[in-house]
N, CA, C and O atoms as a GROMACS GRO file, in nm:
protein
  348
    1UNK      N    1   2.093   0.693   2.796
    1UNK     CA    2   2.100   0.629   2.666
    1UNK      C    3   1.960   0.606   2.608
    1UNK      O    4   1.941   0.607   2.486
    2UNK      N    5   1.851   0.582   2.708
    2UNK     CA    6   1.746   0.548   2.655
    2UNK      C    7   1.679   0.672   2.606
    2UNK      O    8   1.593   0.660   2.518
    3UNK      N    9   1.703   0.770   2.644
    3UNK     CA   10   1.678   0.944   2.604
    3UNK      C   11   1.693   0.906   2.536
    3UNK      O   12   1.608   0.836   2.482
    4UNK      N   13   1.853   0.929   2.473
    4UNK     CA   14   1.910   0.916   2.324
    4UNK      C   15   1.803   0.878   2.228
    4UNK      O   16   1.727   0.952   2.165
    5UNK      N   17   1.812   0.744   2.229
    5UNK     CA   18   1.740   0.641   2.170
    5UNK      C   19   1.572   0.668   2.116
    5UNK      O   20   1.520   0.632   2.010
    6UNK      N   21   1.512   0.743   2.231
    6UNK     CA   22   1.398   0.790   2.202
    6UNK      C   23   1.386   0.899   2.113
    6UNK      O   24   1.309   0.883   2.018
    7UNK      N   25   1.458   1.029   2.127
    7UNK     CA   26   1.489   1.155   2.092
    7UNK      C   27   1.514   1.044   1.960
    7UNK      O   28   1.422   0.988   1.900
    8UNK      N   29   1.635   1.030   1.936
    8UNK     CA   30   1.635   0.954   1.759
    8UNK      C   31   1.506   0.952   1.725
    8UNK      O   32   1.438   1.047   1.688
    9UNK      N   33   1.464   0.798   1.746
    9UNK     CA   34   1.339   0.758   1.685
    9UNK      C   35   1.236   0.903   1.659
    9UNK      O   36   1.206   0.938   1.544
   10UNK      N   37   1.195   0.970   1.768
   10UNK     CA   38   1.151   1.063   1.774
   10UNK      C   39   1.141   1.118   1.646
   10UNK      O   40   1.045   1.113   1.570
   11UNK      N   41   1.268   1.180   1.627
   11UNK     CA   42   1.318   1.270   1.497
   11UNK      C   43   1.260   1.197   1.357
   11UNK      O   44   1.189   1.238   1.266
   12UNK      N   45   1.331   1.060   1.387
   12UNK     CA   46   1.337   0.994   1.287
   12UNK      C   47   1.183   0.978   1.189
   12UNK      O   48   1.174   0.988   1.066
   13UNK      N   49   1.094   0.956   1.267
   13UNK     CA   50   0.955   0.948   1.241
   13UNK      C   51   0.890   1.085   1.247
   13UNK      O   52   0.767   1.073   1.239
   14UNK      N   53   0.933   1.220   1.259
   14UNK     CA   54   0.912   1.308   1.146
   14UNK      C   55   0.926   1.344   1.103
   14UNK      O   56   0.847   1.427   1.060
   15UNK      N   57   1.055   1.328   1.055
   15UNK     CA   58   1.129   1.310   0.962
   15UNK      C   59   0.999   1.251   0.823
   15UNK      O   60   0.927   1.328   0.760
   16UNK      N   61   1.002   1.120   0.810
   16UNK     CA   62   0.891   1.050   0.759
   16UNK      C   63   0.788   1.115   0.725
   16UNK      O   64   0.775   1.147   0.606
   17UNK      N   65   0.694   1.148   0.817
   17UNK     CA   66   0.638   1.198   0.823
   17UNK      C   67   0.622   1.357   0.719
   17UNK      O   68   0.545   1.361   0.622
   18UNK      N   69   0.695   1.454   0.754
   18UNK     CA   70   0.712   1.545   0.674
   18UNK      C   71   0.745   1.522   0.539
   18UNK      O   72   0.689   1.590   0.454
   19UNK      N   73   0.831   1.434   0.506
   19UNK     CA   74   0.878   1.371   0.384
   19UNK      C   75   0.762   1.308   0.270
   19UNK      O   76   0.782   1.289   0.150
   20UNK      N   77   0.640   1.285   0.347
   20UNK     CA   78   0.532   1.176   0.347
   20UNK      C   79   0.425   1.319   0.286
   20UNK      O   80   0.391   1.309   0.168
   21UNK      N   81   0.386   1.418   0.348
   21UNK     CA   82   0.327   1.476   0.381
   21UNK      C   83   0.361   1.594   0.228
   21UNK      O   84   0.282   1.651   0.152
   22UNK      N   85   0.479   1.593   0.233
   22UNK     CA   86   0.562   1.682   0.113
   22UNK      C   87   0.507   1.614   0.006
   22UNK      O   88   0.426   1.670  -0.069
   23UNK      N   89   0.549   1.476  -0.010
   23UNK     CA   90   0.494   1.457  -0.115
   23UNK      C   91   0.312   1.489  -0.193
   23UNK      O   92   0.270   1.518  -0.305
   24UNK      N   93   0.252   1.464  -0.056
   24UNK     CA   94   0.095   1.438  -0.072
   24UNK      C   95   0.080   1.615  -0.138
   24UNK      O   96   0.050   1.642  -0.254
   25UNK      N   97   0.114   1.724  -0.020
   25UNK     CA   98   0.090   1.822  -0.035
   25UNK      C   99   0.175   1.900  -0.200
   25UNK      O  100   0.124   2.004  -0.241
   26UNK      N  101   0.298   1.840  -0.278
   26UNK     CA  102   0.288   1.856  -0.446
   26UNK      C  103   0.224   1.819  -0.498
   26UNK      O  104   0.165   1.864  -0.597
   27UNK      N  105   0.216   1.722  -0.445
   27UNK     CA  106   0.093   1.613  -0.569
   27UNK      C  107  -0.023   1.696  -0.589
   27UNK      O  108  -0.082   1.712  -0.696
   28UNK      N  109  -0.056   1.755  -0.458
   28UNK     CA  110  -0.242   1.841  -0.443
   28UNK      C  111  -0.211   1.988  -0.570
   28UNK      O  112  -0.281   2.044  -0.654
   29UNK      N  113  -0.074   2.002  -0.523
   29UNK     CA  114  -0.060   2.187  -0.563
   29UNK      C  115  -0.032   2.108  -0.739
   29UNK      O  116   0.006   2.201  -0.811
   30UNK      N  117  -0.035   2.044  -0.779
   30UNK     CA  118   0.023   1.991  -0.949
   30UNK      C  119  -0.099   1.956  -0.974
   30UNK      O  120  -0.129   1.980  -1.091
   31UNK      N  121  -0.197   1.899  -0.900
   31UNK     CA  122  -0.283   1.877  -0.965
   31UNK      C  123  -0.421   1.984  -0.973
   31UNK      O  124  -0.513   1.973  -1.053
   32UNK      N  125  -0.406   2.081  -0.874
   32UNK     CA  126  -0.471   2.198  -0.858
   32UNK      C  127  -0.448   2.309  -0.989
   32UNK      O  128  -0.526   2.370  -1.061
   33UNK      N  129  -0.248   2.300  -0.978
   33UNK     CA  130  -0.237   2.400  -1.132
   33UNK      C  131  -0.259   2.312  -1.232
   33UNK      O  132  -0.240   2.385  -1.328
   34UNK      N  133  -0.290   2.190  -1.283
   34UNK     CA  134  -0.304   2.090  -1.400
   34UNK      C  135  -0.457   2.164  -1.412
   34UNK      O  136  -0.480   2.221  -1.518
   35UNK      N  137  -0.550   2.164  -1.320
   35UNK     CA  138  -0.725   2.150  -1.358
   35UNK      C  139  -0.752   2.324  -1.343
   35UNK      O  140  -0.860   2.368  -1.382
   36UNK      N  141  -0.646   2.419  -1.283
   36UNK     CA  142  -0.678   2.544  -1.307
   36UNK      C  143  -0.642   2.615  -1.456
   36UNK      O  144  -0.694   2.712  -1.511
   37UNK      N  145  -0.491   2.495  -1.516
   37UNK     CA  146  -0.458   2.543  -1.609
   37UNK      C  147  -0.569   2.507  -1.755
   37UNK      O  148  -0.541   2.559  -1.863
   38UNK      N  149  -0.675   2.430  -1.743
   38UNK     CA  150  -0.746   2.355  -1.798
   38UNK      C  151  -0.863   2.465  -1.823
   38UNK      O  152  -0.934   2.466  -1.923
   39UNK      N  153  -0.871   2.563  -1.711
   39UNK     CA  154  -0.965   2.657  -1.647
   39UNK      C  155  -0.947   2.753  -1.741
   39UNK      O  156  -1.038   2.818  -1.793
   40UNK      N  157  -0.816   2.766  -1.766
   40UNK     CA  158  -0.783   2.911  -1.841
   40UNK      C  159  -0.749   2.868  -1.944
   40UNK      O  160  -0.663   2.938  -1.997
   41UNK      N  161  -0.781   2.770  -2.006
   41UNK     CA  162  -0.736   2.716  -2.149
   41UNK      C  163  -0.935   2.735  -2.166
   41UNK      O  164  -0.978   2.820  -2.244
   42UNK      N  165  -1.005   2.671  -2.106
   42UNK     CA  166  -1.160   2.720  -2.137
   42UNK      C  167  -1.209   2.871  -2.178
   42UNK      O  168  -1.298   2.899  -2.258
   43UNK      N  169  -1.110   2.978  -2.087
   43UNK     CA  170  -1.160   3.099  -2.034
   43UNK      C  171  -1.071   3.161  -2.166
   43UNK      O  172  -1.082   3.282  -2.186
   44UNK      N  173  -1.005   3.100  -2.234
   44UNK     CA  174  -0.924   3.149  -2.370
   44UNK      C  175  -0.793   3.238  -2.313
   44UNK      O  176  -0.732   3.306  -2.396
   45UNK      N  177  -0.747   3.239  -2.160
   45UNK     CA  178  -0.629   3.277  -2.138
   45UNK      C  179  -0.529   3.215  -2.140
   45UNK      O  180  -0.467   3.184  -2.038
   46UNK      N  181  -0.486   3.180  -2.289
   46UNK     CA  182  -0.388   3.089  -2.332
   46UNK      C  183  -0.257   3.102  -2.243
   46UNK      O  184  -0.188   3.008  -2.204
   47UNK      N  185  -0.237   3.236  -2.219
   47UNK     CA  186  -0.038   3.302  -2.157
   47UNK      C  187  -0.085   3.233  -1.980
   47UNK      O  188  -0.004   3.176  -1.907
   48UNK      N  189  -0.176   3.249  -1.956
   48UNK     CA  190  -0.201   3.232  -1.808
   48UNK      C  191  -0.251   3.070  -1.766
   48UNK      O  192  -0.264   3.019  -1.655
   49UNK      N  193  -0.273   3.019  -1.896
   49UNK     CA  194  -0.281   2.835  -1.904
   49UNK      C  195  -0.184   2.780  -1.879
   49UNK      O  196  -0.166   2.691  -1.796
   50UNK      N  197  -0.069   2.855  -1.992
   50UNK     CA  198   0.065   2.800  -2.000
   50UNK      C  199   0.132   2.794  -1.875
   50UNK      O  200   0.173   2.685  -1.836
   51UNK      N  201   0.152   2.908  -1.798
   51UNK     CA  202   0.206   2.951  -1.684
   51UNK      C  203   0.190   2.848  -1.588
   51UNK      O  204   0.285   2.783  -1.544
   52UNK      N  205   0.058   2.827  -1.551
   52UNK     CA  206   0.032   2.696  -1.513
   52UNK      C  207   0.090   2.557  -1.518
   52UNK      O  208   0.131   2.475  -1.436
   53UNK      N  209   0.074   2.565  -1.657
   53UNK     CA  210   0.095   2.407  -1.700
   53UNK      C  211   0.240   2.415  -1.683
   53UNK      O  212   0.296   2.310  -1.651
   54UNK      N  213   0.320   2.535  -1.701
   54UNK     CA  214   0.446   2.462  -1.667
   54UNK      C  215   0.501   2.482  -1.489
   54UNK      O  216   0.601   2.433  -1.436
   55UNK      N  217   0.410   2.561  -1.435
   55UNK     CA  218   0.445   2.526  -1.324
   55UNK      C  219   0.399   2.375  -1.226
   55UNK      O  220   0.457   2.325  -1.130
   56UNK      N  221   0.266   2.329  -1.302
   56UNK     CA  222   0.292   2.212  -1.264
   56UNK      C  223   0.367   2.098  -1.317
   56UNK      O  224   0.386   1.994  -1.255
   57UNK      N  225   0.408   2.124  -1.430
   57UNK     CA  226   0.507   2.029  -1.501
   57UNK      C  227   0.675   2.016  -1.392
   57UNK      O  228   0.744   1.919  -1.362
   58UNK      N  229   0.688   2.158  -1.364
   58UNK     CA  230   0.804   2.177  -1.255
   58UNK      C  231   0.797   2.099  -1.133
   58UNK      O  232   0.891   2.040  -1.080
   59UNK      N  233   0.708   2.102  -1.104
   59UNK     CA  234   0.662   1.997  -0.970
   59UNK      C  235   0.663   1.862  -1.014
   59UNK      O  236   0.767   1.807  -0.979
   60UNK      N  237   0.582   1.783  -1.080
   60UNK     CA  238   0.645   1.681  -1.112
   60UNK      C  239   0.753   1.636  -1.193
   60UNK      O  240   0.776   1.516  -1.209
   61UNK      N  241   0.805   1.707  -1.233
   61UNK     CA  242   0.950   1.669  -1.257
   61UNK      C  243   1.063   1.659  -1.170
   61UNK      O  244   1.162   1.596  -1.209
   62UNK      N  245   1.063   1.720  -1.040
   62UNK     CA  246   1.131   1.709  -0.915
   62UNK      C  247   1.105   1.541  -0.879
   62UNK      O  248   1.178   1.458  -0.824
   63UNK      N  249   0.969   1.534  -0.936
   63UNK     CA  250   0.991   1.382  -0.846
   63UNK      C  251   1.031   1.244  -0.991
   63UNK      O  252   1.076   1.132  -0.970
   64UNK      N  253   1.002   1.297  -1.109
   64UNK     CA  254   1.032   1.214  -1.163
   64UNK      C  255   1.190   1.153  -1.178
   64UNK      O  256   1.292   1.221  -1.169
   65UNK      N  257   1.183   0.988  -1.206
   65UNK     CA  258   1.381   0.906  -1.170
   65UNK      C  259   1.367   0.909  -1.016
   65UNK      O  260   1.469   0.876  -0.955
   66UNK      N  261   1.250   0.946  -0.938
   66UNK     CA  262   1.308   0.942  -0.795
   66UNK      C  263   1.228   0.829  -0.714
   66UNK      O  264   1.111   0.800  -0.735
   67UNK      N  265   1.310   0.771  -0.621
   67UNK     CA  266   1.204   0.605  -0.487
   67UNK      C  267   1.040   0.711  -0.493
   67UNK      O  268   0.941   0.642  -0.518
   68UNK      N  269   1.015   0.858  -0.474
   68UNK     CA  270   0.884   0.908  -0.505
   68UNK      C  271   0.803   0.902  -0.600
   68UNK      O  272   0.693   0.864  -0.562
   69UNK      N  273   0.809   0.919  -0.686
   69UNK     CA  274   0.755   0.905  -0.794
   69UNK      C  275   0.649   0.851  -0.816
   69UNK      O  276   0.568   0.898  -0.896
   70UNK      N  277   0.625   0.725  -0.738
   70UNK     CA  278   0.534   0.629  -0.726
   70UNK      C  279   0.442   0.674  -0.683
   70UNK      O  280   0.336   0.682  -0.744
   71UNK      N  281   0.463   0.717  -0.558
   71UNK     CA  282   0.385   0.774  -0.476
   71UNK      C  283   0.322   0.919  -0.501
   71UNK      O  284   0.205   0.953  -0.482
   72UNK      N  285   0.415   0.988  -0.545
   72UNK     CA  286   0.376   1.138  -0.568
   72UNK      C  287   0.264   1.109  -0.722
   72UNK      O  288   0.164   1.180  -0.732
   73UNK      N  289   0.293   1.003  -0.829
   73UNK     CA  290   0.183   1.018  -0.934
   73UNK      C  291   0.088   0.970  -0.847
   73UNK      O  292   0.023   1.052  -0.782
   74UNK      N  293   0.069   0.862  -0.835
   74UNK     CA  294  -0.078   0.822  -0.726
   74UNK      C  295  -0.149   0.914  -0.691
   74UNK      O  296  -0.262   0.946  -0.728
   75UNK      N  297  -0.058   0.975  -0.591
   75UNK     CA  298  -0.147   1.129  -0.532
   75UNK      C  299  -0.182   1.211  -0.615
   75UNK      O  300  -0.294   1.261  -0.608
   76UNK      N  301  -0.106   1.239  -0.698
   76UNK     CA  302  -0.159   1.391  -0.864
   76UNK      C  303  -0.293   1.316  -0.961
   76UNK      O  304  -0.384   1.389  -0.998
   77UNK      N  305  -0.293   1.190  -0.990
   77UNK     CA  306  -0.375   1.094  -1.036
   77UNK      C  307  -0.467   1.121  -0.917
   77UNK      O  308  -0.557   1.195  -0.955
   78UNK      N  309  -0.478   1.087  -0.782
   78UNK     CA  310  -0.609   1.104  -0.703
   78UNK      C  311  -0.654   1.254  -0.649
   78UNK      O  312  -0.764   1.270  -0.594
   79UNK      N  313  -0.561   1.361  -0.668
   79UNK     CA  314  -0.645   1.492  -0.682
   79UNK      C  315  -0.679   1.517  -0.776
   79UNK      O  316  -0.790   1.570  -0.777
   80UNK      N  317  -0.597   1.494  -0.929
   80UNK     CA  318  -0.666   1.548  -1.058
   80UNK      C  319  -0.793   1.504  -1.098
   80UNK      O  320  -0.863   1.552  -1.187
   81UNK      N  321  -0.819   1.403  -1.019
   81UNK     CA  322  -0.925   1.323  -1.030
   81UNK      C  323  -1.056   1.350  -0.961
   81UNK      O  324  -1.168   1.309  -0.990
   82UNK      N  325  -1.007   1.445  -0.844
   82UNK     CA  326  -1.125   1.526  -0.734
   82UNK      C  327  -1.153   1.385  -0.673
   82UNK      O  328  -1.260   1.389  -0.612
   83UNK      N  329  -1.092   1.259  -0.668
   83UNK     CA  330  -1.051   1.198  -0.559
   83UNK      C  331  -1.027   1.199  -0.397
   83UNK      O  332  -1.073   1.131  -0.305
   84UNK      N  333  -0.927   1.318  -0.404
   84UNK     CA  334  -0.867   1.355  -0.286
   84UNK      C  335  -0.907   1.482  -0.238
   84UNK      O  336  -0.853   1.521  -0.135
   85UNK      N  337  -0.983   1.547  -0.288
   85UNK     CA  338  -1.070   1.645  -0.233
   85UNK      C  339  -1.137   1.696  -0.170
   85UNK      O  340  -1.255   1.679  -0.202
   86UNK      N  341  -1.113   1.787  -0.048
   86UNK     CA  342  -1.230   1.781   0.062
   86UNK      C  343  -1.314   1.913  -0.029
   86UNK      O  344  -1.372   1.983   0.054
   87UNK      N  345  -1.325   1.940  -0.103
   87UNK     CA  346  -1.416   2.053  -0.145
   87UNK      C  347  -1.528   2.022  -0.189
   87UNK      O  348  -1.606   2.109  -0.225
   0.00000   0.00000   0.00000
């Protein structure tokens, strides 16, 4: 039983974890196409800005109305920001 019990928890916490991690890792890719699409709005490739911008608009809209949301803007707010950046 105490297997059991462990194996759960186990799961359970990466579960979390991945869930946790999902979020951080949209937030990076929305805010990567937000400041690339910014790139090609400079570079005058208007069709290849757009493309962008709505693929990161697609990403946060998955999380928007959702318990994430909170969390996932935070994170798009601290990469768009070169915040969260190891580069």
């Amino acid at each position: 039983m105490k297997k059991l019990v462990s194996l759960l928890t186990i799961i359970a916490v990466f579960f979390c974890f991945s869930a946790c991690s999902s979020v951080d890792g949209d937030a990076r890719r929305a805010a990567e196409l937000s400041k690339e699409s910014l790139d090609q709005v400079k570079a005058q490739d208007l069709q290849r800005a757009e493309e962008l911008y709505k693929e990161s608009q697609d990403i946060i809209a998955r999380y928007k109305g959702t318990d994430q949301y909170e969390e996932f803007f935070a994170a798009y707010n601290k990469y768009l920001s070169g915040e969260g950046s190891n580069d």
